[in-house]
C-alpha positions in Angstrom: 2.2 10.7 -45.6 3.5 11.1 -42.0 3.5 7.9 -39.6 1.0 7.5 -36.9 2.8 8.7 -33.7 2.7 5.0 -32.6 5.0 4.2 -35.7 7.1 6.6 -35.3 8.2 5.4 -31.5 8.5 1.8 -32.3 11.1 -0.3 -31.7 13.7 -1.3 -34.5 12.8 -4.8 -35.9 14.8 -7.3 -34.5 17.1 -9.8 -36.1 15.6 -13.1 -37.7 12.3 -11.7 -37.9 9.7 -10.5 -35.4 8.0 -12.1 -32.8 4.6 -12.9 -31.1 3.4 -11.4 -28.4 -0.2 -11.5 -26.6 -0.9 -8.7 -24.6 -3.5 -9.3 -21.7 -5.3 -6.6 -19.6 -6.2 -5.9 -16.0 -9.4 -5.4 -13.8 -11.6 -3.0 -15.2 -9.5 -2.9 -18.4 -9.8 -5.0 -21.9 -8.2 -5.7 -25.1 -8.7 -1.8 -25.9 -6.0 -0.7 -23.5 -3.2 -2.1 -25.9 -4.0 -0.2 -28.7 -0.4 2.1 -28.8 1.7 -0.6 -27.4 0.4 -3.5 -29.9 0.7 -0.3 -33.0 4.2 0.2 -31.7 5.3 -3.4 -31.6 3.2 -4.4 -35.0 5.4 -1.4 -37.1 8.7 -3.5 -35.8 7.5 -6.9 -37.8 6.1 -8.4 -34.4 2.3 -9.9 -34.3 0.4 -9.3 -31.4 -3.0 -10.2 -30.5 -4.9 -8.2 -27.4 -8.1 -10.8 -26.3 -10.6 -9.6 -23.5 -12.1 -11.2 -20.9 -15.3 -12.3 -20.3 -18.0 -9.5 -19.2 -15.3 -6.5 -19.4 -14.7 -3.9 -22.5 -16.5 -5.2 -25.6 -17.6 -8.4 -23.4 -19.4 -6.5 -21.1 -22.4 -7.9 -22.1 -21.3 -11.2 -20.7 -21.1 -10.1 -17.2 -22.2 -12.8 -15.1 -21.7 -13.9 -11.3 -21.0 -17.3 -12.7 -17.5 -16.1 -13.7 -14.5 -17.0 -12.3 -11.0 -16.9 -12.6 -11.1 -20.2 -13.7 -13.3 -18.4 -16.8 -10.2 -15.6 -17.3 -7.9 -18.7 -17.3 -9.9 -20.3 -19.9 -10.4 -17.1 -21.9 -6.6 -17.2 -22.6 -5.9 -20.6 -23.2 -9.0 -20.9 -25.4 -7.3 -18.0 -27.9 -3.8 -19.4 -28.0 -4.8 -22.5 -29.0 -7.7 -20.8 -31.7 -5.3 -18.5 -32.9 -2.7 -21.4 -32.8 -0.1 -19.4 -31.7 3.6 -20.5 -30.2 6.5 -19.2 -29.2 4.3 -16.4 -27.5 5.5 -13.7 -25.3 2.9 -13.4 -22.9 2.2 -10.4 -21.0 -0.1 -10.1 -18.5 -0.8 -6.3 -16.9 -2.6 -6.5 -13.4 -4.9 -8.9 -13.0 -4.0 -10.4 -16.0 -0.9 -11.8 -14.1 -3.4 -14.9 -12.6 -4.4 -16.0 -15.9 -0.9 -15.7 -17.6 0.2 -17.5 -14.7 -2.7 -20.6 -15.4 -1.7 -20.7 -19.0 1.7 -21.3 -19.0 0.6 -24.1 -16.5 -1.3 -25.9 -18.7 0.0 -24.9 -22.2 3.8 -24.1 -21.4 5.0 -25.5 -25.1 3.5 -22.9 -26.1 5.1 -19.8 -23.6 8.0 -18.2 -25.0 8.5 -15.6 -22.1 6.0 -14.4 -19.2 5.9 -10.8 -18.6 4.1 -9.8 -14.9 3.6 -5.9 -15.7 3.2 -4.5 -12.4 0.7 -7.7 -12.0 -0.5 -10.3 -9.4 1.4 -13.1 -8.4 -0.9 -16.2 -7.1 0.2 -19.5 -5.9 -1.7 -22.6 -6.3 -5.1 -22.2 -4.2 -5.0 -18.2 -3.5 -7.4 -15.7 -4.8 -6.8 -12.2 -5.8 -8.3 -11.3 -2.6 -6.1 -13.6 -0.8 -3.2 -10.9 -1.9 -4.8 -7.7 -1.1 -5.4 -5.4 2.1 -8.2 -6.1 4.3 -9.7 -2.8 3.9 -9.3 -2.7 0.4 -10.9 -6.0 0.2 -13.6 -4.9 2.3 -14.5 -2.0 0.1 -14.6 -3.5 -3.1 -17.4 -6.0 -1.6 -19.3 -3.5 -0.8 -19.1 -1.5 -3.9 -20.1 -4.9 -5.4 -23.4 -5.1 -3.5 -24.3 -1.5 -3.3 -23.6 -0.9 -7.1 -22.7 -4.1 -9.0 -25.6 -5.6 -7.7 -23.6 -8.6 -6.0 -21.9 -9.5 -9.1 -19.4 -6.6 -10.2 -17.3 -3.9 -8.9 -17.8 -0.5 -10.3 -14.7 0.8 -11.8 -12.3 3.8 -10.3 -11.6 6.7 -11.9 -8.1 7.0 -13.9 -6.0 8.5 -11.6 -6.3 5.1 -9.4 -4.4 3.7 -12.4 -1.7 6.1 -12.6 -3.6 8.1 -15.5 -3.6 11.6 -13.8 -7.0 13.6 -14.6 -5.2 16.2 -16.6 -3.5 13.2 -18.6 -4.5 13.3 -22.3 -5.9 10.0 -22.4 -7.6 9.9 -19.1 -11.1 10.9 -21.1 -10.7 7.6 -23.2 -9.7 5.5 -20.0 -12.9 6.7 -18.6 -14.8 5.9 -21.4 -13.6 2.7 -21.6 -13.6 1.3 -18.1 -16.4 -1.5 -17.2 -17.0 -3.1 -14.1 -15.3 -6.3 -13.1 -16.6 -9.7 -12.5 -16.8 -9.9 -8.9 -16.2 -13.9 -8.9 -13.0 -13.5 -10.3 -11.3 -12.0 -7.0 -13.1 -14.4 -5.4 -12.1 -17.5 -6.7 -8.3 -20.0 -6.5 -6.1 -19.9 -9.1 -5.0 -23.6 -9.5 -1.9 -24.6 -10.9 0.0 -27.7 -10.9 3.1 -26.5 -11.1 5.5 -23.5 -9.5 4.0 -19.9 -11.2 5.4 -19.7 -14.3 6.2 -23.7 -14.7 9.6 -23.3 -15.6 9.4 -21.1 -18.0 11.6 -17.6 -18.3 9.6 -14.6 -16.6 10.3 -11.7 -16.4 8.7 -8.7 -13.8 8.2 -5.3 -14.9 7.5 -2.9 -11.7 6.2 0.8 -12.7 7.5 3.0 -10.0 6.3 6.2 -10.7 4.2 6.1 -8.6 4.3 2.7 -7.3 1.1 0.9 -7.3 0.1 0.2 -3.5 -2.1 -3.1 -3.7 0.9 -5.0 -5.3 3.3 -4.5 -2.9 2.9 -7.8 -2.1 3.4 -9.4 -5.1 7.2 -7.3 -5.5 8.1 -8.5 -2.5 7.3 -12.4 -3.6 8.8 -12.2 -6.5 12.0 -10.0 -5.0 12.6 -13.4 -2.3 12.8 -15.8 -5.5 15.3 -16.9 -8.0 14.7 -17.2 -11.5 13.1 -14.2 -11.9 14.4 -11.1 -13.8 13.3 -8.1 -12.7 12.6 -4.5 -14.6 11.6 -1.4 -13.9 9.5 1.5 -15.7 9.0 4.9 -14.7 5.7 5.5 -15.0 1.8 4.7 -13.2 0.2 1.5 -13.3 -1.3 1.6 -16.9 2.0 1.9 -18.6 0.2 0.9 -21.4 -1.6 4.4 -21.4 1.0 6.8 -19.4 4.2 5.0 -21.7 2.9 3.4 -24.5 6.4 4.0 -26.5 8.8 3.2 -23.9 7.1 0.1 -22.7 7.1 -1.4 -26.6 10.4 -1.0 -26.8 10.9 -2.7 -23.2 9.0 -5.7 -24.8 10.8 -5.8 -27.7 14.1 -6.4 -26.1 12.5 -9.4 -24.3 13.8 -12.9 -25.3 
């Protein structure tokens, strides 16, 4: 029996047996989103786990305006320690970058290596609005009233991901996609610590094209030291345009 394409593109296992990873979406996204990367990185020996947040993909039921990104912190510190994992290589796409960033504040025995992919940076006190374009902010608060009825913003099409509409999986983004808590753009990240707390991090940019609204977040992390820094050719959902290639980017992180 042939192997699932996933299989086939996998990385080689590595040395001393694999490792564990936990791979966390952005806005609009959930756990689904994984699904080639985590098959990829699975074949080579490595455990991965893909938890969504609260009211998005199969969540979506929970959407709330109580939720915050206090609640998205939460979400993710609540499954490492349920699915008592350690030595985790934490990747956070996106959004997923502010809860990645409050975990490994709080938990950081358990961080093995943060990965931003093409993901927010926050400092203690900012929001995800903080970090974006005026205009940009301005629209998606309006979407939020007119359509989300005050509580979510309606999700954009694929191609604002980097999934062109002629992509092959651009159907099964669509299908997928589920407005985002509102609250959660709205809210601080706190942290007690410098992002990351000391732990290694590593920030993967996806350049082709690049993704406007983080241009902010490059250039933060670009001033800094301690930071390595990677680079992808491919849109904003890697995970969808470069499922193969971006497993075996993970796989060589340490």
């Amino acid at each position: 029996m042939p192997k699932p394409p996933a299989a086939a593109d996998a990385p080689p296992p590595p040395e001393g047996g694999g490792k564990t990873y936990v791979l966390l979406h952005g806005a609009w996204h959930g756990g689904w989103c994984w699904a080639r990367v985590a098959d990829a990185l699975r074949a080579a020996g490595h455990r991965v786990s893909t938890p969504t947040q609260t009211g998005l993909g199969e969540r979506r039921h929970l959407m709330s305006g109580a939720i915050t990104l206090e609640t998205f912190v939460l979400d993710l510190v609540n499954h490492l320690e349920a699915e008592e994992l350690r030595d985790v290589i934490l990747v956070g796409h996106s959004f997923g970058g502010s809860a990645i960033s409050g975990a490994a504040d709080r938990m950081p025995e358990r961080v093995r290596h943060l990965v931003y992919l093409d993901a927010v940076i926050l400092e203690d006190g900012q929001t995800p609005f903080d970090m974006l374009p005026a205009d940009l902010v301005a629209a998606r608060r309006r979407l939020a009233q007119e359509q989300g009825g005050g509580i979510a913003i309606p999700a954009p099409p694929p191609p604002a991901f980097g999934v062109p509409a002629d992509h092959p999986e651009a159907a099964w983004v669509a299908r997928r996609l589920t407005p985002h808590p509102l609250g959660t753009y709205e809210t601080p990240l706190r942290l007690r610590n410098p992002v990351g707390n000391g732990r290694p991090r590593t920030y993967v940019a996806c350049t082709d094209p690049l993704y406007g609204p983080l241009e902010g977040a490059r250039r933060w992390v670009r001033r800094r030291r301690g930071w390595n820094w990677r680079e992808i050719a491919t849109g904003h959902d890697a995970m969808v345009t470069a499922p193969a290639a971006l497993a075996r980017m993970l796989a060589e992180i340490e």
